[in-house]
N, CA, C and O of each residue as an XYZ file, in Angstrom:
360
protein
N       0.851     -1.169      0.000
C       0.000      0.000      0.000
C       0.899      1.236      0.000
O       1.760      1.243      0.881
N       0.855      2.301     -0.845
C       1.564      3.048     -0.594
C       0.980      4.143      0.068
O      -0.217      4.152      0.351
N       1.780      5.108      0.346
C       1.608      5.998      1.451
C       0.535      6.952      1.126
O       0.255      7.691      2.070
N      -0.131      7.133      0.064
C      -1.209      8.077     -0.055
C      -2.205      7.305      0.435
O      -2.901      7.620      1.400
N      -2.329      6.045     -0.354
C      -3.681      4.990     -0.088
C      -3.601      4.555      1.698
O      -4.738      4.648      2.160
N      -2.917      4.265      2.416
C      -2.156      4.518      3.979
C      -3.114      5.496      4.854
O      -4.041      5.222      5.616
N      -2.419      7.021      4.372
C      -3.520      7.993      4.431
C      -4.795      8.382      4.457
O      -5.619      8.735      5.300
N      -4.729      8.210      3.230
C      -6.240      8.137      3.580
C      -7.308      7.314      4.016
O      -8.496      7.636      4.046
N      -6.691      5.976      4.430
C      -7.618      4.836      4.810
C      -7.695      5.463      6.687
O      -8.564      5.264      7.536
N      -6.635      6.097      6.748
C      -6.233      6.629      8.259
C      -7.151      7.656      8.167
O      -7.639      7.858      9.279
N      -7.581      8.366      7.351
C      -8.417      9.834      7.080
C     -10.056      9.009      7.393
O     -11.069      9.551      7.836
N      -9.869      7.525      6.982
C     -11.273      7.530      6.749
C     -11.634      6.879      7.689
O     -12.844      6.971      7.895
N     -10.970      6.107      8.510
C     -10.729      5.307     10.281
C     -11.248      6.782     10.701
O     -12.456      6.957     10.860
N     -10.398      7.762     10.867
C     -10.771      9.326     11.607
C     -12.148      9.850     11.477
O     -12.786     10.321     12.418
N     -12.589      9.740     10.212
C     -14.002     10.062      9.593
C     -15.270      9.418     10.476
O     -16.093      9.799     11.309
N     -14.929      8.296      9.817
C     -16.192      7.326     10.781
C     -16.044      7.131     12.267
O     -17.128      7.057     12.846
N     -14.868      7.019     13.106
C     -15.168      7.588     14.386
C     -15.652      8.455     14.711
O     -15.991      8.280     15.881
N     -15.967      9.518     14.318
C     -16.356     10.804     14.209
C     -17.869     10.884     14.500
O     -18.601     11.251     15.419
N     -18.006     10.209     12.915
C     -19.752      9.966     12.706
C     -20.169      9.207     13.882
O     -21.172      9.610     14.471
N     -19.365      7.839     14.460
C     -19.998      7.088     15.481
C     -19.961      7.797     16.776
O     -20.623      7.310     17.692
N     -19.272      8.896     16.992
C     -19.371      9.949     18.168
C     -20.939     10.525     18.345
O     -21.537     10.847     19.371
N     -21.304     10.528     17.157
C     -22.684     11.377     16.783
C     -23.865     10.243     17.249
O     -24.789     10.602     17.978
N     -23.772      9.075     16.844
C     -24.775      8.090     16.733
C     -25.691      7.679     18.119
O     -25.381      7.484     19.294
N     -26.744      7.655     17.503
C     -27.614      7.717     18.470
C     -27.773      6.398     19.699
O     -28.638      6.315     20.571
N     -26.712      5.513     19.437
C     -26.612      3.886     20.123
C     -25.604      4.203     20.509
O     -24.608      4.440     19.825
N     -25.750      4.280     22.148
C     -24.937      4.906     22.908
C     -23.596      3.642     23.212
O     -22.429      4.009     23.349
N     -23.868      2.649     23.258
C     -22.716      1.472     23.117
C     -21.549      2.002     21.595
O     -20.327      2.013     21.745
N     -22.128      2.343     20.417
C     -21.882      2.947     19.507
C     -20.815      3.920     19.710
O     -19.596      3.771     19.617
N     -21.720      5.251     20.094
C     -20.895      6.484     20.406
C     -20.163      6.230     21.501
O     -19.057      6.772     21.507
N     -20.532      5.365     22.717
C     -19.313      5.471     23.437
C     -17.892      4.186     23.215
O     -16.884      4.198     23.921
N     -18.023      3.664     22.636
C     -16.636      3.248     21.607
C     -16.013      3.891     20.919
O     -14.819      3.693     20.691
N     -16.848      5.001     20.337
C     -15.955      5.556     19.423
C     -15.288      6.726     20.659
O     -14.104      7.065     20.652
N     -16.238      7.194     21.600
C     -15.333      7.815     22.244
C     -13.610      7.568     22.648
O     -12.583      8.224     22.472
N     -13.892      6.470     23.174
C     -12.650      5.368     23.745
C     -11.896      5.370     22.796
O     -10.717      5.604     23.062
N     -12.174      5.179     21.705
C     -11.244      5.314     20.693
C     -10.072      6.225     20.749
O      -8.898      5.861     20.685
N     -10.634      7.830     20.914
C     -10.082      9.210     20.722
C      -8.820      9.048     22.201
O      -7.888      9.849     22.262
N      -8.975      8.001     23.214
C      -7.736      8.201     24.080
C      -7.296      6.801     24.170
O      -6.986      6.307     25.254
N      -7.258      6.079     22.954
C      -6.548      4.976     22.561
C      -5.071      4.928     22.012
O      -4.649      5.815     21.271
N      -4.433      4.033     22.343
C      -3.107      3.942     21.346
C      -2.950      4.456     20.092
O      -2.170      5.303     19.657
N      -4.104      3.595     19.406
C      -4.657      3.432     17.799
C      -5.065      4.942     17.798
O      -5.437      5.014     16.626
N      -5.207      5.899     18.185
C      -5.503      6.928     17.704
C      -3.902      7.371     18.152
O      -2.945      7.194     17.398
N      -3.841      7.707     18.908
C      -2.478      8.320     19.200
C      -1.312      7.896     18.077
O      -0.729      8.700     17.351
N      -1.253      7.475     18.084
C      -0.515      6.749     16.551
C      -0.933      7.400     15.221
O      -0.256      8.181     14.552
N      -2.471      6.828     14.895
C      -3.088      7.670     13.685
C      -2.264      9.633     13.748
O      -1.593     10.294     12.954
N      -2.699      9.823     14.821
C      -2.497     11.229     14.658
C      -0.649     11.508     14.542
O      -0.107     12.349     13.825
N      -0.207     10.876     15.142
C       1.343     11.306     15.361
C       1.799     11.086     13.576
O       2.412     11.914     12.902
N       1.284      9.712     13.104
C       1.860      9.560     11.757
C       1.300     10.328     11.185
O       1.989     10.853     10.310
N       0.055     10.770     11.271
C      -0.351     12.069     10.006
C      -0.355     13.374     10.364
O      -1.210     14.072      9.818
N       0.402     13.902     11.165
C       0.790     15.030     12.222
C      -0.360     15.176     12.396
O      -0.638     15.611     11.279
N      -1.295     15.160     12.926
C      -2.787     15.492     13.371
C      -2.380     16.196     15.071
O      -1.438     15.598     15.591
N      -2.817     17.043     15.701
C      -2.953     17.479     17.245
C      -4.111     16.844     17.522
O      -5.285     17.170     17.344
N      -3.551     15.795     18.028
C      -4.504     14.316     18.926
C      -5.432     15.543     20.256
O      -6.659     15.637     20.274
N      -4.841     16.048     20.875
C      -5.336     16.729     21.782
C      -7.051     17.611     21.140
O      -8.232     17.296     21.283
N      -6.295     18.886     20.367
C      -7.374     19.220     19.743
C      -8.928     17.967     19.085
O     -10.114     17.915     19.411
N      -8.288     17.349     18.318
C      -9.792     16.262     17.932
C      -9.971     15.797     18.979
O     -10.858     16.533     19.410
N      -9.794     15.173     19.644
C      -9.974     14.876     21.516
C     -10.901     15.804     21.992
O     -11.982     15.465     22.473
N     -10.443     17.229     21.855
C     -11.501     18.414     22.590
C     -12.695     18.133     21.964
O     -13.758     17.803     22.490
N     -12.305     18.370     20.214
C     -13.796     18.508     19.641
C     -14.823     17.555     19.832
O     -16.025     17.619     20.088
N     -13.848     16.483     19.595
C     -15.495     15.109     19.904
C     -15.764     14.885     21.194
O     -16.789     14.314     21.568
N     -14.848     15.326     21.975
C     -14.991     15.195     23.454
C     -16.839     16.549     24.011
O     -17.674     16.265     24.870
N     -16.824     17.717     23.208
C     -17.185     18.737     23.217
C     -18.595     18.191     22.507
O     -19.596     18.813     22.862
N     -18.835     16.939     21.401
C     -19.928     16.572     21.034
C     -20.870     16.349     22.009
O     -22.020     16.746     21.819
N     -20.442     15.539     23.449
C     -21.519     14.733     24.442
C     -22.395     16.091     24.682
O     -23.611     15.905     24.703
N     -21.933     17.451     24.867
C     -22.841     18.611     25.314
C     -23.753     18.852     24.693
O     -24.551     19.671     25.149
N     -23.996     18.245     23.424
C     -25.042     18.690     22.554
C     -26.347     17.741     22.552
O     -25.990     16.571     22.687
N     -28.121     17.911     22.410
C     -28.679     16.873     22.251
C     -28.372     16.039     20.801
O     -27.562     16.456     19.973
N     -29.171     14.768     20.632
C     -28.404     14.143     19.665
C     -28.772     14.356     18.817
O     -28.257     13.579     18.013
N     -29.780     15.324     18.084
C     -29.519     15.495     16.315
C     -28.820     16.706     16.383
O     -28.467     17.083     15.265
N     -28.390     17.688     17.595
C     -27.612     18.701     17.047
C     -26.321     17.648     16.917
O     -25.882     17.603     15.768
N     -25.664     16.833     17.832
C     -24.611     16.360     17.887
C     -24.094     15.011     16.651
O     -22.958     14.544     16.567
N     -25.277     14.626     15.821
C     -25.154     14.002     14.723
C     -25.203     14.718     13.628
O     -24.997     14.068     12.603
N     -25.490     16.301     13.442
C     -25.389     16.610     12.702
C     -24.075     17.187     12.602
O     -23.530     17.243     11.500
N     -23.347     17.747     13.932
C     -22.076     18.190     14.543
C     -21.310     17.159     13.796
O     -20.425     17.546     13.033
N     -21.545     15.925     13.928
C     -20.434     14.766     13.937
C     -20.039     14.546     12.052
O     -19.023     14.138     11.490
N     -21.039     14.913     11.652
C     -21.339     14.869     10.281
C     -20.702     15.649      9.676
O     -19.976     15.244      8.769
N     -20.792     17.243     10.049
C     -20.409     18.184      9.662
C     -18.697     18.406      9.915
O     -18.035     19.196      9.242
N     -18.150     17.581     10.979
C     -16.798     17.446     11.213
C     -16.072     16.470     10.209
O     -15.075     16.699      9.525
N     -16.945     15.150     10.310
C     -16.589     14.176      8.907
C     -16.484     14.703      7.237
O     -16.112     14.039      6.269
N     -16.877     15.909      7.276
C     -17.255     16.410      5.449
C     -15.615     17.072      5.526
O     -14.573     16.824      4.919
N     -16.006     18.026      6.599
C     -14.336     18.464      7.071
C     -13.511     18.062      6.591
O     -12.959     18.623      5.644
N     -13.167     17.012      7.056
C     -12.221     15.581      6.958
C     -11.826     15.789      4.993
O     -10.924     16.462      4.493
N     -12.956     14.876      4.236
C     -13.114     15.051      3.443
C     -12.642     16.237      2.215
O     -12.258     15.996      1.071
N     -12.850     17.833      3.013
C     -12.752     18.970      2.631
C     -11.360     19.371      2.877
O     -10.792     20.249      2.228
N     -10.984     18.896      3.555
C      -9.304     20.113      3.815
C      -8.100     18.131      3.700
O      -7.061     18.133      3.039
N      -8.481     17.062      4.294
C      -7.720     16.053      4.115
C      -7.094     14.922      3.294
O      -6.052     14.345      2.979
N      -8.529     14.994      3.148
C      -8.285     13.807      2.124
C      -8.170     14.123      0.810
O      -7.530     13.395      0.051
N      -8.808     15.301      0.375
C      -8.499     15.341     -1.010
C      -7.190     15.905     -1.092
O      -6.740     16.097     -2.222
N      -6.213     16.330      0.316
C      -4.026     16.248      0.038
C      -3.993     15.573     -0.530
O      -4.031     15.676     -1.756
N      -3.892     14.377      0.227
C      -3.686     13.164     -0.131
C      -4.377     12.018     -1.796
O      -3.983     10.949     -2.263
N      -5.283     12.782     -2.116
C      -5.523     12.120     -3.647
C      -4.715     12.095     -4.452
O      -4.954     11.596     -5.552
């Protein structure tokens, strides 16, 4: 695999945690929480210089919201993704 295809499979691991932050099956969203102070993320972010801390705040900052503001939040962070990341890496 080379290092773009790498990338962005890491862009898209980042993506869908994101969305599952949002999801209304709280077993769901709270995995993906766990995720954000996992190894496997800490890693993701260090190899794609990402500030682990910052995405940490933001999805951490999702639980305050009820859940269609916070699925639409989670959504709107995933297009993000999409918008400024992944298309570097194409």
């Amino acid at each position: 695999m080379d290092l773009n295809a790498e990338t962005k499979l890491d862009f898209l691991v980042l993506k869908q945690a994101i969305r599952d932050c949002g999801s209304k099956d709280i077993d769901i969203s709270s995995k993906a929480l766990s995720y954000f102070i996992s190894d496997d993320f800490k890693k993701l972010a260090k190899r794609n210089h990402i500030d682990a801390n910052m995405v940490r705040g933001a999805v951490g900052s999702l639980n305050a919201y009820p859940l269609l503001s916070r699925k639409k939040l989670a959504n709107d962070m995933a297009k993000e993704i999409d918008t400024v990341w992944i298309k570097k890496v194409s």
